[in-house]
N, C-alpha and C positions, 0 to 999 in steps of 0.2 A: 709933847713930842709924839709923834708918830708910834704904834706898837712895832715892837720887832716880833718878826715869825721866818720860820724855816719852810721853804716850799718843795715836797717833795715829791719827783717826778721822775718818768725812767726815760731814760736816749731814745730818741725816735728809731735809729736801726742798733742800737746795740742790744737795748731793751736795759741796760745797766739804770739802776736805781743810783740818782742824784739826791744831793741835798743843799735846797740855794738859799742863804740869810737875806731877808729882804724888809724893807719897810712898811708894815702894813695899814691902811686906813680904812677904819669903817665907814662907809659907803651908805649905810642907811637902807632900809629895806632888805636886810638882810644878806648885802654883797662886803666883800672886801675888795679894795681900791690899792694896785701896788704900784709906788713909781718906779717906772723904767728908769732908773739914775744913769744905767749905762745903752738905754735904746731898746727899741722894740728888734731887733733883730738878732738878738743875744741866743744862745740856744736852750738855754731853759724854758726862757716864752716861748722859741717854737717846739719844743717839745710839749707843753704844755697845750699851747692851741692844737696839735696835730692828736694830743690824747682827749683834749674834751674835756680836762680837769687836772686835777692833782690833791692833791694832801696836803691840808697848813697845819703845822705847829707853831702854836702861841698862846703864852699864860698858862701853860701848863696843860693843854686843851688839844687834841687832834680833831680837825673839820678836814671831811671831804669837801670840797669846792667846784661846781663845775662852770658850767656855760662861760668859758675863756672866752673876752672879747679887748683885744689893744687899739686903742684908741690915742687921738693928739687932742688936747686938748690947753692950748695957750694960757688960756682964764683960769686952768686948772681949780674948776668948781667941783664942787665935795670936797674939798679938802678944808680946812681949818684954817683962819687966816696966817697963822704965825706959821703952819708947816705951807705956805700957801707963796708965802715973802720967802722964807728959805729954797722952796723949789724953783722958785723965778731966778733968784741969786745965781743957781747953779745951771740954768735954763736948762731946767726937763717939764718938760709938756708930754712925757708921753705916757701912759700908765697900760696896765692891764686890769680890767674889773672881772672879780667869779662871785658868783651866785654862790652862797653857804648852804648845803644840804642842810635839811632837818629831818 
């Protein structure tokens, strides 16, 4: 199954610091891959596209993450098959991929 991580970001006009649980996939080349389970137009994702990044916590681990980009992608490729047939079940095609700082 998928990793779980907490994505942390602050409000586009509040500036208040958020903290969102989300499913995470490795992406390969050094991104992480998140399903949008509830859409791209959620306000986390835009607070996040609108900062450039955010902060993941997962496995015990804080990455900074940048270059937010939401995409649709039906085939839902990079993902694993078995999380691949559960994503279609629930039809989400939509993710967010960020590039992991080193």
């Amino acid at each position: 199954m998928p990793g779980f991580g907490v994505v942390v970001h602050r409000g586009r006009k509040s500036g208040r610091e958020y903290r969102t649980p989300v499913n995470l996939f490795a992406g390969g080349d050094g991104r992480f891959i998140i399903a949008l389970t509830y859409g791209p137009g959620t306000d986390w994702v835009k607070n996040v596209l609108a900062a450039g990044g955010c902060e993941i916590r997962t496995r015990g681990r804080v990455v900074r993450a940048r270059d937010p980009r939401a995409y649709r992608d039906e085939s839902r490729q990079g993902i694993r098959p078995v999380e691949r047939q559960v994503l279609g079940l629930l039809n989400v095609a939509d993710f967010l991929s960020l590039t992991i700082e080193r």
